[in-house]
C-alpha positions in Angstrom: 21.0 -22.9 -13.5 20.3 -25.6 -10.2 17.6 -27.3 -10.2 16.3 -25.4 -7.1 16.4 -22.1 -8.9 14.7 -23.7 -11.9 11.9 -25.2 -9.5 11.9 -21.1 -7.6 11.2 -20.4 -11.1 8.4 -22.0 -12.2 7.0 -21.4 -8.7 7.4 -17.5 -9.8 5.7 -17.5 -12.7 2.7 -20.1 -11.3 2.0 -17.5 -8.9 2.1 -14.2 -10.9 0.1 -15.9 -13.2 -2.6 -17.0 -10.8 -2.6 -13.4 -9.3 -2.5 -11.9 -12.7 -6.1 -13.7 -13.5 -7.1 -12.3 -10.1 -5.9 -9.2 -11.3 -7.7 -9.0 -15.0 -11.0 -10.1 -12.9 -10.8 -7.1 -10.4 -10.2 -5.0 -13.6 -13.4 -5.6 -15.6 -15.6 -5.5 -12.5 -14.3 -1.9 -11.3 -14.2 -1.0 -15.0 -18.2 -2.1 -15.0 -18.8 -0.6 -12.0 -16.8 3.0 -13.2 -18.7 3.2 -16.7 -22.2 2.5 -14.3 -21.0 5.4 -12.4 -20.2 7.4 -15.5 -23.8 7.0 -16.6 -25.7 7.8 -13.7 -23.6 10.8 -12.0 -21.8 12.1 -15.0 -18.6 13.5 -15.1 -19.0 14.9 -11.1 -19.6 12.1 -9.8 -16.3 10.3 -11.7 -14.3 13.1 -10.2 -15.2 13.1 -6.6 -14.5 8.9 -6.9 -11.2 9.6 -8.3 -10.7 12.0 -5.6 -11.8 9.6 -2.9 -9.7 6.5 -4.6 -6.5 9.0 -4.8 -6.8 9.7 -1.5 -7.1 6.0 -0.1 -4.0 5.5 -2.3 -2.2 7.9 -0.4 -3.0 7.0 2.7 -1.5 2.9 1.5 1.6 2.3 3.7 4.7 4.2 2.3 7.4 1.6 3.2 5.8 -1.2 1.2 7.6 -2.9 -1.8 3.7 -2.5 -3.6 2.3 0.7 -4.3 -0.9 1.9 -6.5 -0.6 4.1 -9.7 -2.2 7.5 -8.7 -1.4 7.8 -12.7 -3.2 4.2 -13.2 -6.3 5.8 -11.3 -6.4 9.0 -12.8 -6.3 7.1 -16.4 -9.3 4.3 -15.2 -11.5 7.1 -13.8 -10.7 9.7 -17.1 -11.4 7.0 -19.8 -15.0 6.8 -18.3 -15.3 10.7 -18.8 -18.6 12.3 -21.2 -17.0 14.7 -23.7 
């Protein structure tokens, strides 16, 4: 491997991994928020966000490399769910 590619690299993995913190941060804060939700509107009020967030999702530009995880939503918002 040239030393460019092994610099390209390293430059790769700096960056996912800075991202990826990012990432992880974003996670627990909308997972805080979500379980706040959960206990003061109930099991309504986690649908119709779900709803609303699916929707946004859809509306994301379709010709991007990057796309959200309607499955990955669904999941976040039904983890939160009462019984």
């Amino acid at each position: 491997m040239s030393t460019d590619q092994v610099v390209l690299n390293q430059q790769l993995v700096d960056a996912v991994n800075a991202h990826g913190s990012d990432i992880q941060n974003l996670n627990c804060v909308i997972s805080g928020l979500v379980h706040q939700l959960a206990q003061t509107q109930g099991n309504s009020g986690l649908d119709a966000a779900r709803d609303y967030a699916i929707r946004v999702a859809e509306n994301m530009p379709r010709n991007s490399l990057v796309k959200p995880n309607a499955q990955a939503i669904h999941d976040l918002f039904n983890g939160h769910k009462a019984g």
